[in-house]
Steps between C-alpha positions, in 0.01 A plus 500: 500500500228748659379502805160518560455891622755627220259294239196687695665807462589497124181408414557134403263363725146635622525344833692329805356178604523386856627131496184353714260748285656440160229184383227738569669797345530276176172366480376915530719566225384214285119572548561851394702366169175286454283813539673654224410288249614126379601626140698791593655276771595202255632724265705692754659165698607329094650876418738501840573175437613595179674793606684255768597240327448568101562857390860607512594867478267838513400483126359151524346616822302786352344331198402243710358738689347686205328171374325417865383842481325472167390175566338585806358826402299245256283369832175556658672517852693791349261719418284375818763591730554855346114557483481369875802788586311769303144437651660435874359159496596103608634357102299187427760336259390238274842307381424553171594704189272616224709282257473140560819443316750703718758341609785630763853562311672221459207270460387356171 
């Protein structure tokens, strides 16, 4: 087990949340996740989840990685959000890809 200020230290956490303050610190963290786009967001929560609880060993882990990648390099919001960095701009993500017929990895 880690305690709180090693994990801060190491780098496995961004943050230390006050007991009384840590609601509102979620609910800031969970509006910025929404900021960043719903695709890239779904996609990211099922691929942790996978990495948690499916993928067993480092192999598995990077061509599952590999295939989220690809997939998602396939969507609007992708090349929105690395327009938006280039031009110094707010992204305005769509949720969409330019093929209708993509599907995550995994999914038939």
């Amino acid at each position: 087990m880690v305690d709180a200020e090693t994990a801060f230290r190491l780098g496995l956490v961004q943050k230390i949340c006050e007991p009384d303050k840590l609601m509102d610190d979620c609910l800031e963290l969970c509006a910025t996740i929404n900021r960043n786009g719903r695709l890239i967001a779904a996609r990211t929560k099922e691929y942790i989840y996978k990495l948690l609880y499916e993928i067993q060993g480092w192999e598995e882990g990077f061509k599952l990685h590999r295939e989220y990648y690809a997939h998602l390099r396939q969507s609007k919001d992708y090349d929105e959000g690395s327009a938006a960095f280039s031009e110094k701009r707010k992204p305005e993500f769509s949720a969409s890809y330019y093929d209708k017929s993509n599907k995550p990895p995994g999914v038939s």
